[in-house]
Each structure stands twice: as C-alpha cells, then as structure tokens.
C-alpha positions as CSV (number, residue, x, y, z in Angstrom):
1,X,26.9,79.6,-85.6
2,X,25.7,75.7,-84.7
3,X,25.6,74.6,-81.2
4,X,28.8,72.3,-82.6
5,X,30.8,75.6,-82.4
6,X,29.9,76.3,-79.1
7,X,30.8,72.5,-78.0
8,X,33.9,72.5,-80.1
9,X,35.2,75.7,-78.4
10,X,34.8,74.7,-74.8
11,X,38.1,73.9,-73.6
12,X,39.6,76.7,-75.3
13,X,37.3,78.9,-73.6
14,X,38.2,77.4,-69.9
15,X,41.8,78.0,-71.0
16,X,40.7,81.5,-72.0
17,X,38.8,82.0,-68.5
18,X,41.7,80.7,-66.3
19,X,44.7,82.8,-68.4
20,X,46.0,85.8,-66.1
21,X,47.7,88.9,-67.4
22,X,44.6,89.9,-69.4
23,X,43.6,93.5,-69.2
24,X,40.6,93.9,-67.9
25,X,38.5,94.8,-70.9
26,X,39.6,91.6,-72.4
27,X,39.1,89.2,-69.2
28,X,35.2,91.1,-69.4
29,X,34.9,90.4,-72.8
30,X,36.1,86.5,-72.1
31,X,33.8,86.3,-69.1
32,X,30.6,88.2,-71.5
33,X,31.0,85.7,-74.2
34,X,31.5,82.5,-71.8
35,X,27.9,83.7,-70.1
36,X,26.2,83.8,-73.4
37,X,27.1,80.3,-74.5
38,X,26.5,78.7,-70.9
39,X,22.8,79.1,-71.5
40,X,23.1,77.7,-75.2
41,X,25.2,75.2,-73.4
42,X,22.2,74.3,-71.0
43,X,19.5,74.3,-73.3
44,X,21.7,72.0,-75.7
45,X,22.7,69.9,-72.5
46,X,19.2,69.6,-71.4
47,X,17.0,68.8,-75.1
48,X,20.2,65.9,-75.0
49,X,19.4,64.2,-71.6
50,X,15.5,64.3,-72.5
51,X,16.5,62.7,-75.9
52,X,18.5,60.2,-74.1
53,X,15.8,59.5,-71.4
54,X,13.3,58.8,-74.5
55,X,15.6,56.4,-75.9
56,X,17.1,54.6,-73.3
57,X,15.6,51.0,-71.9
58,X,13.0,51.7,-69.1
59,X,12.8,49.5,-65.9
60,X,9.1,48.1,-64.6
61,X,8.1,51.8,-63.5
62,X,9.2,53.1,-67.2
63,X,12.1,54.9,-65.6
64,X,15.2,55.1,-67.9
65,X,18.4,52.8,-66.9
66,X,21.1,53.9,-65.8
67,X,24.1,51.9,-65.8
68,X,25.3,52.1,-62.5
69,X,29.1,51.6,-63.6
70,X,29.2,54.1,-66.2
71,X,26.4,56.4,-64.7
72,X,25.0,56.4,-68.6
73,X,22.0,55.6,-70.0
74,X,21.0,51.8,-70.9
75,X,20.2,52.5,-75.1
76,X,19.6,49.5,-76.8
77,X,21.7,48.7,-79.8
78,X,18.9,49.0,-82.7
79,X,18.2,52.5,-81.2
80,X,21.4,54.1,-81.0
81,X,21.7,55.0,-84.7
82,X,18.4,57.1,-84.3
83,X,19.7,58.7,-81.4
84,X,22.7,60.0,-83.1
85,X,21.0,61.4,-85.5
86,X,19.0,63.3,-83.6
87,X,21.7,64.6,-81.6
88,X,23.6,65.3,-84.7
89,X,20.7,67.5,-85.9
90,X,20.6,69.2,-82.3
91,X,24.1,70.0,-82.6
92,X,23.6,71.3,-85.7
93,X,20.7,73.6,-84.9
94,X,21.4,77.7,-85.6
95,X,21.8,79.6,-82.9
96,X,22.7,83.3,-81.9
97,X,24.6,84.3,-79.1
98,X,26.2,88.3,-78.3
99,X,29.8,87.7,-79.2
100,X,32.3,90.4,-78.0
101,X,35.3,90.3,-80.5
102,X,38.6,89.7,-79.5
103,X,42.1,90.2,-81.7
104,X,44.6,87.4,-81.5
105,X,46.6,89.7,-79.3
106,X,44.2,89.9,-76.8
107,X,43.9,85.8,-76.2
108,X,47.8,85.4,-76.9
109,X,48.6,84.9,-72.9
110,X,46.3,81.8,-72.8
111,X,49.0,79.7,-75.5
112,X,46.2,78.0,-77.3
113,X,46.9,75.5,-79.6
114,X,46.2,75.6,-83.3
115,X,43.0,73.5,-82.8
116,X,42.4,75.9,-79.9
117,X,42.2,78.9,-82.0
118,X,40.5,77.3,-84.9
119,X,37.5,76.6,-81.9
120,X,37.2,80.2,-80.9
121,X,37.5,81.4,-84.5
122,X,33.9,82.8,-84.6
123,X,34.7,85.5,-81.7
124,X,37.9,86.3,-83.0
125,X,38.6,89.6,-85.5
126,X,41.1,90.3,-88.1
C-alpha cells in the first residue's frame, strides 16, 4: 500500500471510528487499524512540513513565511512545481502497516458511500 491509500481513506476511517452498533471485535479491529496508520500519518505529515519549510520563501533570519491569512507557507511560484513533485513521490512511497480485515458486514452500520468503500478497500475481505 502507498501512503496515498492511507490519505485517501481518512474520512472513511473517522466515519468508521464514530459509527455505533459495532460489536466489539469489530470497533477493536477499527480502532487497531486507525493506530497503525496514525503513525504512517505522522511520519507522512512530518517529511511534508520539512519539505515545505525547504521550499518556502525565508524572512531576514532564514525562517520560512508563513502567510498569516492562510496560516500556509509563502512558496514562490517557480518552486511550486518541484514541490509537488516531491510530495507526489512521498505520497507514493511503499509502506506497510498491520491491517485487521474487516467483511462489508462488519463496516455496514457506518453507511459509507461508494467512494468511501473504495478508500478502505485494502482492509476489507471478500
């Protein structure tokens, strides 16, 4: 699985988390699997701000900009396309978490959507 999985499935995974009438194997299950992507999460969330800190304008103590508006980094134009890229590849990077399985019955009290289900289709079993 790429990190872009793990990103993708996010909001389905909140829905999952905050669904009741689970049985309890399944809510541990949900709650196992939601704990092993927060630290790929992290990791992801934390190589991205140091990639966006490199990139972004500095001020006269070579601190990045933050716009104060938009509380986002000040990138110049001319280097936006390289930072894409490398977030693109970051996103893209292998990675291997413990997924507990869980049949479409189990997650059917959390009324995902299509997309929703297509997200979480790595920890899912026929």
């Amino acid at each position: 699985m790429v990190i872009k999985d793990i990103l993708d499935s996010m909001e389905a995974l909140n829905k999952l988390n905050n669904a009741h009438g689970m049985s309890s194997v399944v809510a541990f299950r949900i709650g196992k699997n939601i704990k092993a992507i927060e630290g790929e999460v992290k990791v992801f969330d934390d190589v991205r701000t140091k990639l966006l800190e490199e990139f972004a304008n500095k001020d006269e103590n070579g601190k990045p900009i933050i716009d104060k508006d938009t509380n986002q980094y000040n990138v110049p134009a001319d280097k936006l396309e390289a930072l894409e890229k490398e977030i693109k590849k970051l996103q893209n990077e292998e990675v291997k978490v413990d997924i507990k399985k869980l049949s479409l019955d189990d997650v059917e009290k959390a009324d995902l959507s299509p997309r929703e289900l297509m997200s979480i289709e790595y920890m899912l079993e026929d």
